[in-house]
C-alpha positions in Angstrom: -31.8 65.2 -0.5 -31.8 61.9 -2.3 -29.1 59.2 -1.3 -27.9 56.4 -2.6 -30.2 52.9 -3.1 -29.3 49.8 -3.6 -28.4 49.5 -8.0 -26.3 53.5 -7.3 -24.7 51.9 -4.1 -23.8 48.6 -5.1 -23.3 48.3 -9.2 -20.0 46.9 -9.7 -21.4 44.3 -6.9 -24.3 43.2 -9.6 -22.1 43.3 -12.2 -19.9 40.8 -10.8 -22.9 38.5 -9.5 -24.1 38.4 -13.1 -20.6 37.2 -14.6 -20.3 34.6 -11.8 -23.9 33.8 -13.0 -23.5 33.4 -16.2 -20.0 31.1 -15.4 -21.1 28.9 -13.7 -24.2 28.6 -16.3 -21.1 28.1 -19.3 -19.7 24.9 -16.8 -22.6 23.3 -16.1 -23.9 23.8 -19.6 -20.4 21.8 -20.5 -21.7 19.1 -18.5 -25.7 19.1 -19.1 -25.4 20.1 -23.0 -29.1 22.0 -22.4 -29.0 25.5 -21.9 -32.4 25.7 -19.9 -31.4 22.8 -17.9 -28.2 24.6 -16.5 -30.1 28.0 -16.5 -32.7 26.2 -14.2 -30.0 24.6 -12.1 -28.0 27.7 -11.8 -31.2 29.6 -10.8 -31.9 27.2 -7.9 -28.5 26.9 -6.4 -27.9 30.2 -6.3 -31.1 31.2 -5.4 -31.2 28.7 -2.2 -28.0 30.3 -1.2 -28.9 33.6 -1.4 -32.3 33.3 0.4 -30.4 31.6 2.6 -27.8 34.0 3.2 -30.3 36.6 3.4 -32.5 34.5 5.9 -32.5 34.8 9.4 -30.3 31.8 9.8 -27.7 33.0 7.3 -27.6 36.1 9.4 -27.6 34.9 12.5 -24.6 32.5 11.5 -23.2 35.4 10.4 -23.3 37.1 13.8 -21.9 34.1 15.4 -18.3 34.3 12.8 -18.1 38.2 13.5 -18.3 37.7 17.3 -21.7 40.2 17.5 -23.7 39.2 20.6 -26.8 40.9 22.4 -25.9 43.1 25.0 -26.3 41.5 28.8 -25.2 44.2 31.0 -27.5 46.2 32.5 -24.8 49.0 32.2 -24.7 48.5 28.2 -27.8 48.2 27.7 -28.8 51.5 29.6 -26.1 53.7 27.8 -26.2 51.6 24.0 -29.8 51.5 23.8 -31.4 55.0 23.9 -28.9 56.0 21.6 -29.4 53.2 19.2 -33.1 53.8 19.4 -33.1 57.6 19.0 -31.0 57.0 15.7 -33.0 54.4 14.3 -35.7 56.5 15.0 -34.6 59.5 12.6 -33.5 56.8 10.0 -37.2 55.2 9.8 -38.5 58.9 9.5 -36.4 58.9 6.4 -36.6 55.5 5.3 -39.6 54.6 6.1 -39.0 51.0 4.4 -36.6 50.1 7.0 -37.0 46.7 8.8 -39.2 47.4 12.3 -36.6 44.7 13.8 -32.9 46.0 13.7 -30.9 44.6 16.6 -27.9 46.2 17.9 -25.1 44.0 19.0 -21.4 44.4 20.8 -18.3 42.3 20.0 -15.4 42.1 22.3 -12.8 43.0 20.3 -11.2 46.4 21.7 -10.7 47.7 17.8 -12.8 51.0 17.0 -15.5 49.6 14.6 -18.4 48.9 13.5 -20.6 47.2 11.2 -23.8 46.6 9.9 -24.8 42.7 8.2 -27.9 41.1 6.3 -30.9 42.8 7.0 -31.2 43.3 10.7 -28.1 43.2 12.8 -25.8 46.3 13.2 -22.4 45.7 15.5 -20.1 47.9 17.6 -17.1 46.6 19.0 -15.9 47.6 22.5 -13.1 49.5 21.6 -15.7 51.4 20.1 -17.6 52.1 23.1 -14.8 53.1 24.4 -13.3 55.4 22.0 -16.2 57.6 20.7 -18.6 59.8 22.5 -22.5 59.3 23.1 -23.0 61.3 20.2 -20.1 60.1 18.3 -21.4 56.5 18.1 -24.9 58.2 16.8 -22.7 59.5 14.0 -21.1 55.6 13.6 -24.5 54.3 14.0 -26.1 56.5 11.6 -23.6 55.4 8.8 -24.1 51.6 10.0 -27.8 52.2 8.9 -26.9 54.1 5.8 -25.4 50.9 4.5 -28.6 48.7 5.2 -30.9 52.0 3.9 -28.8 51.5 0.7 -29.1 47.5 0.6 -25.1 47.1 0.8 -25.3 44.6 3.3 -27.2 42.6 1.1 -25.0 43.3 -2.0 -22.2 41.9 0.2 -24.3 38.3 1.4 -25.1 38.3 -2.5 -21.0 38.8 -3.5 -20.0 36.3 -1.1 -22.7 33.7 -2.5 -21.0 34.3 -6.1 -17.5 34.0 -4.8 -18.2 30.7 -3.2 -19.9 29.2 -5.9 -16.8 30.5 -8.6 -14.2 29.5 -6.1 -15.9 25.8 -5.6 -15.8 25.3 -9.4 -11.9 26.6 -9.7 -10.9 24.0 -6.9 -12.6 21.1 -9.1 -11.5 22.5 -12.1 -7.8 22.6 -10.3 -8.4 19.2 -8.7 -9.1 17.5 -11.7 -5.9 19.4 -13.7 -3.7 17.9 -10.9 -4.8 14.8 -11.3 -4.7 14.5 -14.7 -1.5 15.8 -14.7 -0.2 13.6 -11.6 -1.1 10.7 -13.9 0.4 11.9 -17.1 4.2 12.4 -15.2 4.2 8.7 -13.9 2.9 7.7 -17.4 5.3 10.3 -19.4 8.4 8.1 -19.6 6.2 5.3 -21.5 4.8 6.8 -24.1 5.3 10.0 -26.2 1.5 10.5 -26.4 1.2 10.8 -22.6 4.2 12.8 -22.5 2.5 15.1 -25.2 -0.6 15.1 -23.3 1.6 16.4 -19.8 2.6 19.2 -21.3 -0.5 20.7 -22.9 -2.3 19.8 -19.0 0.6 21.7 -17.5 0.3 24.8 -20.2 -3.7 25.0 -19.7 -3.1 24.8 -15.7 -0.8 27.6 -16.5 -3.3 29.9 -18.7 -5.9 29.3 -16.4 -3.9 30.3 -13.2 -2.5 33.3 -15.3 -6.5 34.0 -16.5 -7.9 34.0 -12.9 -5.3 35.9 -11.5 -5.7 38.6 -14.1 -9.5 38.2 -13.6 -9.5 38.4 -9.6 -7.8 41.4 -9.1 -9.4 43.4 -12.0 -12.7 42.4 -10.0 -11.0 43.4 -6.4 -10.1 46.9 -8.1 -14.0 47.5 -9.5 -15.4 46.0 -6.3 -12.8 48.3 -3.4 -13.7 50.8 -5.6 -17.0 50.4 -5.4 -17.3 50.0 -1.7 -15.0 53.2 -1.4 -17.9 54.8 -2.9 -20.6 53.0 -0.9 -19.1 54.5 2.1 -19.2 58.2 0.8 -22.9 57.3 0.4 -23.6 56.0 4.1 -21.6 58.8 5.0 -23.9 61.1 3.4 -26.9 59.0 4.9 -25.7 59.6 8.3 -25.5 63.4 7.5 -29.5 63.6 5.8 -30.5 62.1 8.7 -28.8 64.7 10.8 -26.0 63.1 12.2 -23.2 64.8 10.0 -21.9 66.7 12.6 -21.3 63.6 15.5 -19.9 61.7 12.5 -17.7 64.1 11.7 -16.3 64.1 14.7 -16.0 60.5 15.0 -14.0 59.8 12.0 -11.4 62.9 13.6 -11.3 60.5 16.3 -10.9 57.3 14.2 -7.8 59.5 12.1 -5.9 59.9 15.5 -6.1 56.3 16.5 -5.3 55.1 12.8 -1.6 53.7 12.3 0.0 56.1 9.5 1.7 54.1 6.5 2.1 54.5 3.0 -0.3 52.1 1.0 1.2 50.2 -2.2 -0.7 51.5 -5.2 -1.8 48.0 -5.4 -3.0 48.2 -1.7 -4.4 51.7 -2.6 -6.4 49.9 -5.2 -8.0 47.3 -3.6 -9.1 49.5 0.1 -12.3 49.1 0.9 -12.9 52.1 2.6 -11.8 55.9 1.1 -8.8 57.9 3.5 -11.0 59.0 6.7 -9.4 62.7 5.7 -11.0 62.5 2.3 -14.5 61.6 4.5 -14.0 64.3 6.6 -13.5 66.7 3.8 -17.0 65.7 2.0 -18.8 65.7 5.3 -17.6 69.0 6.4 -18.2 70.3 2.3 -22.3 68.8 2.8 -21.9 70.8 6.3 -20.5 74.2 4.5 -22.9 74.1 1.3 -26.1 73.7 4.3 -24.9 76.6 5.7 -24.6 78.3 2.8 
């Protein structure tokens, strides 16, 4: 059974990458007046971020903000390892183009999770150890490596990159906007022209605020609903590799433990992750149609 990958998994993720792209291409082009020059420029800041991102620095930094460390105890290691190692066994046997070096790591926080980053580092929390079964965190570890299987980890480091690099150029573009518009109000009262000037600052602050608002949570929608589908496909990953079952059963686990309330339809727009009943259901669907 075929998967995911990384353009099925992660589309709206290189859609998005390519519009920051090509923006920050149109500023600097504004600035440089040569197309090539602010293609070539564009090319290397992103691409030093991203190889950096992707690096085993960016990665490791990225541990260190997510609280992931090795395991030290004796007692972790003997119960997390074996069963970290058996399922990263079955997902090289399908993926044979895994990384040879996937780490697991623990963070302290006593919320049922995990996660997987960059290329090599996959995360339970304690809360998870806690919570699931041996067999139940193969299922949670299975679905960890669908995500790096399908290269979502690195369509996130790549997203992240973009939204930096936009956000950087809406602060200066902000910045500047305030300033001019500082100095037209103390110069308004002087001179009609300045006080002309004000107000088309103040009405271009506004269109632009009003533009990337409109702009931000169009790309949150296509992006949560991308993820929501990423997810179906790790799911799916953890159950080709035969951990559909244990996963399964996890995410039964993870539906008692998870605080009922009714979403906003806005909220309901912009989840990353699909209701854990609507999981359930496909899982237990891949489950019936096997047996079938």
């Amino acid at each position: 059974m075929k998967n995911g990958g990384f353009f099925k998994s992660n589309w709206a993720y290189l859609i998005w990458f390519t519009f920051y792209f090509s923006f920050a291409v149109f500023v600097i082009y504004a600035f440089a007046q040569n197309i090539a020059l602010s293609i070539l420029i564009t090319v290397l800041i992103y691409g030093l971020s991203v190889a950096f991102a992707l690096s085993p620095a960016g990665e490791a930094l990225a541990r260190v903000l997510e609280g992931a460390k090795p395991i030290y105890t004796e007692q972790d290691k003997n119960y997390l390892l074996p069963i970290f190692d058996e399922v990263y066994d079955e997902a090289l046997r399908t993926t044979p183009s895994l990384r040879q070096d996937i780490q697991i790591y623990i963070t302290e926080s006593m919320a049922v999770n995990a996660f997987a980053l960059g290329n090599r580092t996959i995360a339970v929390t304690r809360g998870a150890l806690y919570a699931f079964s041996s067999d139940e965190l193969k299922g949670i570890l299975s679905h960890e490596f669908g995500h790096i299987a399908n290269g979502d980890t690195k369509a996130l480091l790549i997203k992240l990159v973009g939204n930096g690099f936009f956000s950087l150029i809406v602060f200066v573009f902000r910045f500047v906007a305030l300033l001019l518009q500082t100095i037209s109000n103390a110069l308004s009262g002087k001179n009609i022209v300045i006080f002309v000037i004000s107000v088309v600052i103040f009405l271009t602050r506004l269109i632009i605020d009003i533009s990337l608002f409109v702009f931000v949570f169009i790309g949150d929608v296509i992006i949560a609903l991308n993820s929501r589908y990423s997810e179906y496909l790790a799911d799916e990953y953890a159950y080709i590799i035969g951990y559909g079952e244990d996963l399964t059963s996890a995410l039964y686990v993870i539906s008692k433990l998870e605080m009922p309330g009714k979403l906003t339809f806005t909220e309901r727009l912009k989840s990353s992750h699909p209701y854990t009943s609507a999981r359930i259901e496909r899982l237990e669907q891949l489950e019936e149609q096997q047996a079938c």
